[in-house]
N, CA, C and O atoms as a GROMACS GRO file, in nm:
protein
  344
    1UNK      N    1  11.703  -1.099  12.912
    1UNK     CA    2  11.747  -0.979  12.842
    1UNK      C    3  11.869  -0.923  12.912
    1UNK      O    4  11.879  -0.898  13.032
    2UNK      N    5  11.951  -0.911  12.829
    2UNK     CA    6  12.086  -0.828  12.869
    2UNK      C    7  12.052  -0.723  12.927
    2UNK      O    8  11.946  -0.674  12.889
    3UNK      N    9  12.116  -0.665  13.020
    3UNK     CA   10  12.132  -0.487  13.140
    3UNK      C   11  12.186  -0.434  13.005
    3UNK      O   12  12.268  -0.480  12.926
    4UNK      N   13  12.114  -0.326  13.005
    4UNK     CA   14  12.190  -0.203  12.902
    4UNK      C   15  12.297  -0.130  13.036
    4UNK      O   16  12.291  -0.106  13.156
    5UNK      N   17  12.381  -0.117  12.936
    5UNK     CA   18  12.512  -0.029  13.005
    5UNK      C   19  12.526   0.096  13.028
    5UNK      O   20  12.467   0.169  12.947
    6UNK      N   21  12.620   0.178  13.162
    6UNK     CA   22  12.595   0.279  13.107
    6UNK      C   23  12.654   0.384  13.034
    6UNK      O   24  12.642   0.504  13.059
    7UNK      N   25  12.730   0.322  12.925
    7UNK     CA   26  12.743   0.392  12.807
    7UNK      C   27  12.655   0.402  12.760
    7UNK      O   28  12.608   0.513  12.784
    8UNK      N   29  12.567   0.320  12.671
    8UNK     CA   30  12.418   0.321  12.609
    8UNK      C   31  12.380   0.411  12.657
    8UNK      O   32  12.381   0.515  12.590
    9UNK      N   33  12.325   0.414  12.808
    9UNK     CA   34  12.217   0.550  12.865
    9UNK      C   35  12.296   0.690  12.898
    9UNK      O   36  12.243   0.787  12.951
   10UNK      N   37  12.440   0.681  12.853
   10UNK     CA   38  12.492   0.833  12.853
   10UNK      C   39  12.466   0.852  12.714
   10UNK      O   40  12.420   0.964  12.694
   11UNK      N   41  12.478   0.784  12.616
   11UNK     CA   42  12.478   0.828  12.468
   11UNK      C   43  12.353   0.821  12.470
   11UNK      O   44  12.313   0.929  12.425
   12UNK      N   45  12.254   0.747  12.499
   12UNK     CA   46  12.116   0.808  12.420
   12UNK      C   47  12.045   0.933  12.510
   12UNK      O   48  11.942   0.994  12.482
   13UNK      N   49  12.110   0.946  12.597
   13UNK     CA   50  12.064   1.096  12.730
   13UNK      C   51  12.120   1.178  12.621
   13UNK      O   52  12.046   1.267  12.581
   14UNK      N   53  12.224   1.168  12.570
   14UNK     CA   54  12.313   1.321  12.471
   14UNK      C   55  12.224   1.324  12.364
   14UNK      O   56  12.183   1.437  12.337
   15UNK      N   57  12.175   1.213  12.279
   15UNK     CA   58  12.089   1.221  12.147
   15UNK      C   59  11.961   1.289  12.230
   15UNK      O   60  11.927   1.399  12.185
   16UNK      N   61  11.916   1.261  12.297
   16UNK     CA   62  11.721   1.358  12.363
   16UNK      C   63  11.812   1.488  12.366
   16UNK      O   64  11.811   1.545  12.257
   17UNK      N   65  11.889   1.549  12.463
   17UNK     CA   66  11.939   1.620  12.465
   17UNK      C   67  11.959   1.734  12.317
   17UNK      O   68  11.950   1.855  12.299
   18UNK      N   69  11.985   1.640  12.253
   18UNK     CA   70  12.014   1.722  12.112
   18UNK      C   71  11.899   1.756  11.991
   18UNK      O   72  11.886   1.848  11.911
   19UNK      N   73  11.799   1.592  12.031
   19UNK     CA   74  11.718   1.638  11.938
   19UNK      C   75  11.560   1.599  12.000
   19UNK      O   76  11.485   1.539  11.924
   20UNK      N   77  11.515   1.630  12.129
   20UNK     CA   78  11.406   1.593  12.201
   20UNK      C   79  11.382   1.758  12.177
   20UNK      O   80  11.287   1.763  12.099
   21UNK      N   81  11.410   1.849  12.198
   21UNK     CA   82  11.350   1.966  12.159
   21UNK      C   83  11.260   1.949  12.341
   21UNK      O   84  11.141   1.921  12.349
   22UNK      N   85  11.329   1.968  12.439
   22UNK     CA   86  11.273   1.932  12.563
   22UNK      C   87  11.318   2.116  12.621
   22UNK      O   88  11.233   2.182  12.680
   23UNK      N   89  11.428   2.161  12.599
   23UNK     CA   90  11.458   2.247  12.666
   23UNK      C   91  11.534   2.248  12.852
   23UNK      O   92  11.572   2.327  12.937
   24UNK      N   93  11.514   2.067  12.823
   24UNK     CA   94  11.580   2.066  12.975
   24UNK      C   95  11.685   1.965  12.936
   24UNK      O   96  11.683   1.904  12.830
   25UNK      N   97  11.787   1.951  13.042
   25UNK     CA   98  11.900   1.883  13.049
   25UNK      C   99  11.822   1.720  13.088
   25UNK      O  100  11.747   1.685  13.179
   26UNK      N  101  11.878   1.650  12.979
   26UNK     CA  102  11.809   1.527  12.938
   26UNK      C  103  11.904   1.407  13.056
   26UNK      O  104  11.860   1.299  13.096
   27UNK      N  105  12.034   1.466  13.088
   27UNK     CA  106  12.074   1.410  13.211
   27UNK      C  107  11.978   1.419  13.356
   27UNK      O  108  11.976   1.334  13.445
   28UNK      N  109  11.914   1.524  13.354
   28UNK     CA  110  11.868   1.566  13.485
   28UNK      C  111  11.709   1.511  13.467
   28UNK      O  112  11.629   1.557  13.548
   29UNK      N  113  11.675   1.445  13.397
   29UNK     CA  114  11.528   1.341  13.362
   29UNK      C  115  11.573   1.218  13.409
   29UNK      O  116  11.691   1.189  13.388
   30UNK      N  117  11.482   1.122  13.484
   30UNK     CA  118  11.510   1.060  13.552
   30UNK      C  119  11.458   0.932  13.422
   30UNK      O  120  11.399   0.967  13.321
   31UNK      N  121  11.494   0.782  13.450
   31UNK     CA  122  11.503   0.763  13.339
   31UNK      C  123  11.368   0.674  13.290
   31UNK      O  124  11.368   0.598  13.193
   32UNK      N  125  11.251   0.701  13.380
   32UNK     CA  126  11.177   0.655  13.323
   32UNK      C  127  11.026   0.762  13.327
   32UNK      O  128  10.906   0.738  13.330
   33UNK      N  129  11.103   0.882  13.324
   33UNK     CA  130  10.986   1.012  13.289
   33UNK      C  131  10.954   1.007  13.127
   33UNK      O  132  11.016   0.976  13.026
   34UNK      N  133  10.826   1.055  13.159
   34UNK     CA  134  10.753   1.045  13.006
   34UNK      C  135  10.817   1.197  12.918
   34UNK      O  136  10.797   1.319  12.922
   35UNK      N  137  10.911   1.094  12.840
   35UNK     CA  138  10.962   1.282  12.754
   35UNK      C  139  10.856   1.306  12.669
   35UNK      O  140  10.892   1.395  12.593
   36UNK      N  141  10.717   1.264  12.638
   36UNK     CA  142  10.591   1.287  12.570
   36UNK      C  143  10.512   1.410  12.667
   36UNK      O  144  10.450   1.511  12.636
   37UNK      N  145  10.546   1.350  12.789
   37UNK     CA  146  10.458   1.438  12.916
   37UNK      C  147  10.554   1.582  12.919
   37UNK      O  148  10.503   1.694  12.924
   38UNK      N  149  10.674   1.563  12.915
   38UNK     CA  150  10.772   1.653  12.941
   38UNK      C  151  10.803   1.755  12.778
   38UNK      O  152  10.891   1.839  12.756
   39UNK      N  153  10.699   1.708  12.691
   39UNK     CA  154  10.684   1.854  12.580
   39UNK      C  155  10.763   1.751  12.454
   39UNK      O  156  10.778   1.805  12.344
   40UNK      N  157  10.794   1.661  12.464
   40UNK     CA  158  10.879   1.599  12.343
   40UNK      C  159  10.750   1.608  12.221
   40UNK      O  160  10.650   1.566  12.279
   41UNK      N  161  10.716   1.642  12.094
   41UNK     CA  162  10.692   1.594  12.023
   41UNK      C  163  10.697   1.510  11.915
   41UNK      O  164  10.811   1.476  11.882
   42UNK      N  165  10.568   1.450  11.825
   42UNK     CA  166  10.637   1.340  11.753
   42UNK      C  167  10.726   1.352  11.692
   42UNK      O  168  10.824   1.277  11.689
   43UNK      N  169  10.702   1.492  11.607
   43UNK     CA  170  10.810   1.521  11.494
   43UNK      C  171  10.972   1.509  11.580
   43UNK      O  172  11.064   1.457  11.519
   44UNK      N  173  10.990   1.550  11.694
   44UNK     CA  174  11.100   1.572  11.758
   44UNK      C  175  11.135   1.422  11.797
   44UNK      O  176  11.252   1.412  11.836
   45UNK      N  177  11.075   1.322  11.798
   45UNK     CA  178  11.053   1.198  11.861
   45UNK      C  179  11.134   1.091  11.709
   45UNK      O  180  11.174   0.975  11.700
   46UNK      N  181  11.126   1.202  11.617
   46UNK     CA  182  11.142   1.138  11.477
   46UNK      C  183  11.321   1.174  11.489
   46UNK      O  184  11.418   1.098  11.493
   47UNK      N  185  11.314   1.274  11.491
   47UNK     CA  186  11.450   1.341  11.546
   47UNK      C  187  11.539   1.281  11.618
   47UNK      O  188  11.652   1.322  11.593
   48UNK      N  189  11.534   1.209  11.690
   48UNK     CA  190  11.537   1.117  11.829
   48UNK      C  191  11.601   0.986  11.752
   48UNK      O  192  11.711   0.940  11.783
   49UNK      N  193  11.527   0.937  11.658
   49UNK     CA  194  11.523   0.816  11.575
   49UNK      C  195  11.611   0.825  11.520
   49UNK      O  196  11.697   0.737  11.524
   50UNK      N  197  11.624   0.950  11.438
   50UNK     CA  198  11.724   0.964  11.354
   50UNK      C  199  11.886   0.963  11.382
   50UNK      O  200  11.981   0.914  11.322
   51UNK      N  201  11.870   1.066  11.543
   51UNK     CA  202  11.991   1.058  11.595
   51UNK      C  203  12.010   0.940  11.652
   51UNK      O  204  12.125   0.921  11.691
   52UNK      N  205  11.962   0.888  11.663
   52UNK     CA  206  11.958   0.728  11.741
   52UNK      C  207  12.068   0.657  11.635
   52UNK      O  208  12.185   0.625  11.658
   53UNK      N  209  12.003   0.645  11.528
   53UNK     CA  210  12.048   0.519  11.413
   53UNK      C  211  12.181   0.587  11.383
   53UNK      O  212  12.276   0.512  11.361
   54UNK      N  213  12.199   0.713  11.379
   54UNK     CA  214  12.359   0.783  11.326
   54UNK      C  215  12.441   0.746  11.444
   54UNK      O  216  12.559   0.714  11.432
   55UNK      N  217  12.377   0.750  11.562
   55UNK     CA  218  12.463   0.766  11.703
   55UNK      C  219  12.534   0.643  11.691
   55UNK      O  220  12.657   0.638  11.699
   56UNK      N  221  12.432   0.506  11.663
   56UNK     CA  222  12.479   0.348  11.773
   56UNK      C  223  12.476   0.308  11.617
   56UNK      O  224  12.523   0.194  11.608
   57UNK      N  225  12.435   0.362  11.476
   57UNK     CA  226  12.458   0.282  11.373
   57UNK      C  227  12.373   0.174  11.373
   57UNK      O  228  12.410   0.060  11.405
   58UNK      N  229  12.258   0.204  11.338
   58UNK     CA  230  12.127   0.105  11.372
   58UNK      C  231  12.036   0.130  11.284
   58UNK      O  232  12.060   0.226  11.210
   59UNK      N  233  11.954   0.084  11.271
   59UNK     CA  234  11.795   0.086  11.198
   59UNK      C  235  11.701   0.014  11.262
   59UNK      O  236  11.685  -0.108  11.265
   60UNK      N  237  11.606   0.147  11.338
   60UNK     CA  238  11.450   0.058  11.394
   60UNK      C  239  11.424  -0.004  11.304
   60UNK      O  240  11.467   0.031  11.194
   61UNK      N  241  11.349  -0.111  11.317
   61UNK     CA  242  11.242  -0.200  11.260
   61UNK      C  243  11.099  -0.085  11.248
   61UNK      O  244  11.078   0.010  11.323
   62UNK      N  245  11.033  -0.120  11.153
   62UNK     CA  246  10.914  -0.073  11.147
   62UNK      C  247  10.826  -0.118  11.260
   62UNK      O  248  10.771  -0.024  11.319
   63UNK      N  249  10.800  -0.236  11.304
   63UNK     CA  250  10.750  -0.258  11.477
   63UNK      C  251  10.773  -0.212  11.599
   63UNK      O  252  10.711  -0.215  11.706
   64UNK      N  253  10.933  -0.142  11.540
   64UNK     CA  254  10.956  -0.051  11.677
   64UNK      C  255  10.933   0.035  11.690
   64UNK      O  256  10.971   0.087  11.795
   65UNK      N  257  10.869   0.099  11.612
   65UNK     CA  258  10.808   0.305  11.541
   65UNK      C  259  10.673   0.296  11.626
   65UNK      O  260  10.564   0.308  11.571
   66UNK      N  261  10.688   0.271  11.783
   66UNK     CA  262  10.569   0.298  11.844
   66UNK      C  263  10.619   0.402  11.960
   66UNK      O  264  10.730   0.402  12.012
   67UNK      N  265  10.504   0.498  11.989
   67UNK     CA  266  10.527   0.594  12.117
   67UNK      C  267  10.624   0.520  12.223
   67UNK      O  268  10.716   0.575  12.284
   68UNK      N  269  10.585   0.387  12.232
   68UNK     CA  270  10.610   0.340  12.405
   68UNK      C  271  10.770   0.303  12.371
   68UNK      O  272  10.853   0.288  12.462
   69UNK      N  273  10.799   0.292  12.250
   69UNK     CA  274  10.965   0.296  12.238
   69UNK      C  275  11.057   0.414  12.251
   69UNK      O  276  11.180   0.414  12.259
   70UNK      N  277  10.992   0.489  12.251
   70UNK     CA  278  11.075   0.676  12.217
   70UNK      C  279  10.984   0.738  12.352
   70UNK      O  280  10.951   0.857  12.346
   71UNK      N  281  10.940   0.646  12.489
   71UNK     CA  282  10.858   0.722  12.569
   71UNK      C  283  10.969   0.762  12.709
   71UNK      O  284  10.920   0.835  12.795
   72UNK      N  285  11.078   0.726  12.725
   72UNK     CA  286  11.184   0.747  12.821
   72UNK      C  287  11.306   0.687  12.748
   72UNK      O  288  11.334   0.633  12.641
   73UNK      N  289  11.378   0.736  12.895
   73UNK     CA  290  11.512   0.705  12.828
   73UNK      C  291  11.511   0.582  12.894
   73UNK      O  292  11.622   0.533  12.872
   74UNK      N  293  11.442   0.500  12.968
   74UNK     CA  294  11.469   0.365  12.997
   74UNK      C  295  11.432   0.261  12.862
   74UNK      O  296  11.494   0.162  12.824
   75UNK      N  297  11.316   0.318  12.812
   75UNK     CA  298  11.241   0.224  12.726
   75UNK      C  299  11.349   0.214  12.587
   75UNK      O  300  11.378   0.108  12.532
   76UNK      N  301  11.399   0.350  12.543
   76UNK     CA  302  11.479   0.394  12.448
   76UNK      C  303  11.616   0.368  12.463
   76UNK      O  304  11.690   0.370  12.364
   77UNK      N  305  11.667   0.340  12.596
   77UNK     CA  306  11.785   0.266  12.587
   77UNK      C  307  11.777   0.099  12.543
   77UNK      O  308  11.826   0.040  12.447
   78UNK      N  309  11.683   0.047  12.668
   78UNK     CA  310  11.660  -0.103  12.589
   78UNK      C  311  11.623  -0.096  12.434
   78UNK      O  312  11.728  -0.089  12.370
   79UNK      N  313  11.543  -0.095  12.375
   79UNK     CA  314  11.550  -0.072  12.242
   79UNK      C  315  11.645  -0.065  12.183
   79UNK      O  316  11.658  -0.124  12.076
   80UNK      N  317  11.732   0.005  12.232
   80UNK     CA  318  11.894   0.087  12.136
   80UNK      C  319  11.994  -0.078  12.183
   80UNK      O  320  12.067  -0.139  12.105
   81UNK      N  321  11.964  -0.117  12.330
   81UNK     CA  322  12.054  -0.251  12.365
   81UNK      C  323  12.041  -0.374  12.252
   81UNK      O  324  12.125  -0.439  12.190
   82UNK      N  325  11.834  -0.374  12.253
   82UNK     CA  326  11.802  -0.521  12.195
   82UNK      C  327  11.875  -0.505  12.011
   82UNK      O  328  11.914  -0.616  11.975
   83UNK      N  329  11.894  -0.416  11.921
   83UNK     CA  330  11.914  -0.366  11.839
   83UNK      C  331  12.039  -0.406  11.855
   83UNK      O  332  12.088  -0.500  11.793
   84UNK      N  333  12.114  -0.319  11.962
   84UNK     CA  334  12.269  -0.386  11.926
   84UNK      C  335  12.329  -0.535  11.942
   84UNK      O  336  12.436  -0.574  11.896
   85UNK      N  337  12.225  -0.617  12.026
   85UNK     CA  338  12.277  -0.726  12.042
   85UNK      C  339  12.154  -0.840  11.957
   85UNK      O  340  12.096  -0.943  11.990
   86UNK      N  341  12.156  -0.783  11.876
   86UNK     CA  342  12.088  -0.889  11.790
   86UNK      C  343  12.175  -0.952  11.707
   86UNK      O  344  12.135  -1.040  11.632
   0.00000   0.00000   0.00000
C-alpha cells in the first residue's frame, strides 16, 4: 500500500475540522484518536463523507460506509489514498 501524503492528511484534517462537529482543532488530534470517542457523531460522520467526496472528488463504495473508516484521521486518510489511487 502506498504512504498517504501529507497533503491528503492536511486536507482531510480541514474537512473533520469543518464538518466533524468536534469543537476542537482537528489539527491538534493526533492522528489516530477516535473522533467517535472525541463527540463526532454519525450524522456528522455523514458530513465528513460528504465533504470528503467534494474535497478529493471521490465516491465511497458502499463497503466503505463502516465506523472503522470515518474512526481517525489515519484510517480516513488511507481510505481517501486507496480511492485516489485506484
Amino acid at each position: 500500500m502506498e504512504a498517504v501524503n501529507n497533503e491528503i492528511i492536511s486536507r482531510v484534517q480541514q474537512v473533520i475540522a469543518n464538518y466533524a462537529e468536534l469543537g476542537a482543532n482537528a489539527v491538534a488530534l493526533s492522528a489516530d484518536e477516535d473522533l467517535f470517542a472525541r463527540g463526532m457523531s454519525s450524522r456528522a460522520s455523514v458530513g465528513v463523507m460528504l465533504g470528503l467526496e467534494s474535497e478529493f472528488d471521490i465516491e465511497f463504495p458502499d463497503a466503505m460506509l463502516r465506523r472503522d473508516v470515518f474512526e481517525s484521521i489515519s484510517s480516513i486518510s488511507n481510505a481517501v489514498n486507496n480511492l485516489l489511487n485506484k
